[in-house]
N, C-alpha and C positions, 0 to 999 in steps of 0.2 A: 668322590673319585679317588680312589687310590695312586699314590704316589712313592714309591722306593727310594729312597738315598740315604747314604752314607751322609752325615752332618758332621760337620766341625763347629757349627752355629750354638751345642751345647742344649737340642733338643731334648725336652723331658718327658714330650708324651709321643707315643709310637702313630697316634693316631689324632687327628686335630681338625676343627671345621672352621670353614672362612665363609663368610656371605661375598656373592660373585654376583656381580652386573648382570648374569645374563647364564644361561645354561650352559653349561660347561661339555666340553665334546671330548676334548686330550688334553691332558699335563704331561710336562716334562719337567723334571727336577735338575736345578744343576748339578758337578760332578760335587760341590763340598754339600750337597743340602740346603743352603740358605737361602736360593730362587726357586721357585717353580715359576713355570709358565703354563698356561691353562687358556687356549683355542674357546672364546665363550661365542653360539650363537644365540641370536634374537635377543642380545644388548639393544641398546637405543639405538645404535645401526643394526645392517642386518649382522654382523658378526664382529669381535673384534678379540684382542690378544691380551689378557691379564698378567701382568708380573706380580705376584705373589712374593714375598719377601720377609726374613725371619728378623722384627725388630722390636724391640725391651721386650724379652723372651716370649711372643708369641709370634704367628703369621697373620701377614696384614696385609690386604692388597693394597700394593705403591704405587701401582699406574697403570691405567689402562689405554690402549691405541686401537682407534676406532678404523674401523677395516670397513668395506664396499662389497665385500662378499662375507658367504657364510666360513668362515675357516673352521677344517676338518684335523686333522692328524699333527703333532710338531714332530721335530726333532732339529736338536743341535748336533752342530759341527766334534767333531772328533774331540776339538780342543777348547770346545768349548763355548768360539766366540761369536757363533753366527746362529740365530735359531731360522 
């Protein structure tokens, strides 16, 4: 699933795979690059929310939060701090 962002995180590949819990539907990247977030259904619940995170120079998923429904579309807040 492709994801755009501008990075300060000091990316070296334009393009990078992560193994995800669960099917992935939408990513949203945050504004420096270093987060994504990635809406996964048919996780172990029916759906839940992947933080994706840029750390000892590759992406890793840091946490995941198990959701009660299937989550479709993200998007954050202007500034950033609400997805």
């Amino acid at each position: 699933m492709p994801v755009q962002a501008q990075s300060s995180c000091h990316v070296t590949q334009a393009n990078v795979r992560v193994t995800l819990p669960g099917r992935p539907h939408a990513a949203v990247a945050s504004a420096d690059g270093c987060s994504i977030f990635v809406s996964l259904q048919n996780s172990p619940n029916p759906g839940s929310i992947a933080l994706v995170a840029f750390h000892d120079g590759t992406y890793v998923v840091r946490n995941t939060t198990p959701l009660k429904i299937q989550p479709a579309g993200l998007a954050l807040t202007h500034d950033g701090k609400l997805l």
